[in-house]
C-alpha positions, 0 to 999 in steps of 0.5 A, spaced: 433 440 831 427 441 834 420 442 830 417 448 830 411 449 834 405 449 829 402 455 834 408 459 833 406 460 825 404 468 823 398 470 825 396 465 830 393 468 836 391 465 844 383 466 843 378 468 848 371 466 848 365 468 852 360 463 850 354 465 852 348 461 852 341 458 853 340 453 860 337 447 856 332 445 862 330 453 864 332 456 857 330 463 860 336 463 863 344 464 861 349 461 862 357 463 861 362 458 858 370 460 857 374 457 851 380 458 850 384 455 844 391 457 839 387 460 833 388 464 827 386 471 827 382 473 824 378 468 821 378 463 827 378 457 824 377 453 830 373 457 834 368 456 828 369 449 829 367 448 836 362 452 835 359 448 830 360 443 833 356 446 839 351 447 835 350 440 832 351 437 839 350 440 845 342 443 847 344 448 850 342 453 845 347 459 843 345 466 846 352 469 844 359 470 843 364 475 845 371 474 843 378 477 845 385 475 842 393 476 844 398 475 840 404 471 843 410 474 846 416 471 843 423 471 847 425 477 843 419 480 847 420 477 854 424 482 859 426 481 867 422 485 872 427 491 875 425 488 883 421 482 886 417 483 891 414 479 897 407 481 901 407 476 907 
Protein backbone atom coordinates (compact mmCIF):
# COMPACT_ATOMS: atom_id res chain seq x y z
CA UNK A 1 0.00 0.00 0.00
CA UNK A 2 1.20 3.00 -0.88
CA UNK A 3 1.84 6.29 2.03
CA UNK A 4 -0.50 8.88 1.69
CA UNK A 5 1.08 12.03 0.40
CA UNK A 6 1.50 14.72 3.42
CA UNK A 7 0.22 17.56 1.20
CA UNK A 8 -3.09 15.67 0.60
CA UNK A 9 -4.02 16.24 4.20
CA UNK A 10 -6.99 18.76 5.04
CA UNK A 11 -6.36 21.95 4.71
CA UNK A 12 -3.15 22.01 2.73
CA UNK A 13 -3.31 24.39 -0.16
CA UNK A 14 -0.88 25.27 -3.53
CA UNK A 15 0.52 29.09 -1.86
CA UNK A 16 1.35 31.66 -4.06
CA UNK A 17 3.45 34.74 -2.94
CA UNK A 18 4.40 37.72 -4.38
CA UNK A 19 7.54 39.06 -2.56
CA UNK A 20 7.96 42.27 -2.89
CA UNK A 21 11.30 43.90 -1.81
CA UNK A 22 14.21 46.14 -1.39
CA UNK A 23 17.43 46.12 -4.22
CA UNK A 24 20.09 45.55 -1.33
CA UNK A 25 22.56 48.04 -3.69
CA UNK A 26 19.72 50.53 -4.93
CA UNK A 27 17.42 49.95 -2.05
CA UNK A 28 14.85 52.99 -3.76
CA UNK A 29 14.15 50.20 -5.94
CA UNK A 30 11.78 46.96 -5.70
CA UNK A 31 12.27 44.11 -6.65
CA UNK A 32 9.59 40.90 -7.45
CA UNK A 33 10.22 37.50 -6.11
CA UNK A 34 7.68 34.27 -6.51
CA UNK A 35 7.36 31.66 -4.23
CA UNK A 36 5.37 28.77 -4.53
CA UNK A 37 5.06 26.11 -1.86
CA UNK A 38 2.26 23.38 -0.37
CA UNK A 39 1.11 25.09 2.91
CA UNK A 40 -1.67 25.39 5.50
CA UNK A 41 -4.28 27.71 5.25
CA UNK A 42 -4.83 29.61 6.94
CA UNK A 43 -1.92 29.83 8.97
CA UNK A 44 0.70 29.34 6.42
CA UNK A 45 3.04 27.92 8.20
CA UNK A 46 5.90 27.55 5.94
CA UNK A 47 5.34 30.63 4.28
CA UNK A 48 6.15 32.20 7.79
CA UNK A 49 9.29 30.28 7.87
CA UNK A 50 10.60 31.21 4.59
CA UNK A 51 9.91 34.50 5.41
CA UNK A 52 11.80 34.43 8.68
CA UNK A 53 14.41 32.98 7.20
CA UNK A 54 14.43 36.22 4.49
CA UNK A 55 14.45 38.33 7.17
CA UNK A 56 17.57 36.84 9.04
CA UNK A 57 19.58 36.08 5.95
CA UNK A 58 19.14 37.74 2.79
CA UNK A 59 19.77 41.93 2.52
CA UNK A 60 17.18 42.60 0.67
CA UNK A 61 14.96 44.04 2.87
CA UNK A 62 11.26 43.15 2.72
CA UNK A 63 8.85 45.82 1.19
CA UNK A 64 5.55 43.36 0.97
CA UNK A 65 3.80 40.16 0.49
CA UNK A 66 0.72 39.42 -1.29
CA UNK A 67 -0.50 35.84 -1.00
CA UNK A 68 -2.90 33.72 -3.20
CA UNK A 69 -3.76 30.07 -2.41
CA UNK A 70 -5.63 27.01 -4.20
CA UNK A 71 -7.28 24.22 -2.78
CA UNK A 72 -6.03 20.88 -4.51
CA UNK A 73 -8.25 19.31 -7.17
CA UNK A 74 -8.67 15.51 -6.29
CA UNK A 75 -9.48 12.85 -8.60
CA UNK A 76 -13.14 13.19 -7.83
CA UNK A 77 -12.96 16.73 -9.15
CA UNK A 78 -10.85 16.10 -12.24
CA UNK A 79 -13.31 15.66 -15.84
CA UNK A 80 -12.05 15.27 -19.29
CA UNK A 81 -12.74 18.09 -21.70
CA UNK A 82 -16.00 17.53 -24.42
CA UNK A 83 -13.38 18.19 -27.65
CA UNK A 84 -9.65 19.04 -28.08
CA UNK A 85 -8.53 21.41 -30.51
CA UNK A 86 -5.31 22.33 -32.22
CA UNK A 87 -4.12 25.80 -33.62
CA UNK A 88 -1.58 25.30 -36.28
Amino acid sequence: MMEPKSHLIKDYRLILAEIVYHMPDRPQFLQTFIWNEMDIAPRYPVLHSFLDYWEKNIEGKLHSVYVDQQRIITPGEYKYAQMQLTLQ
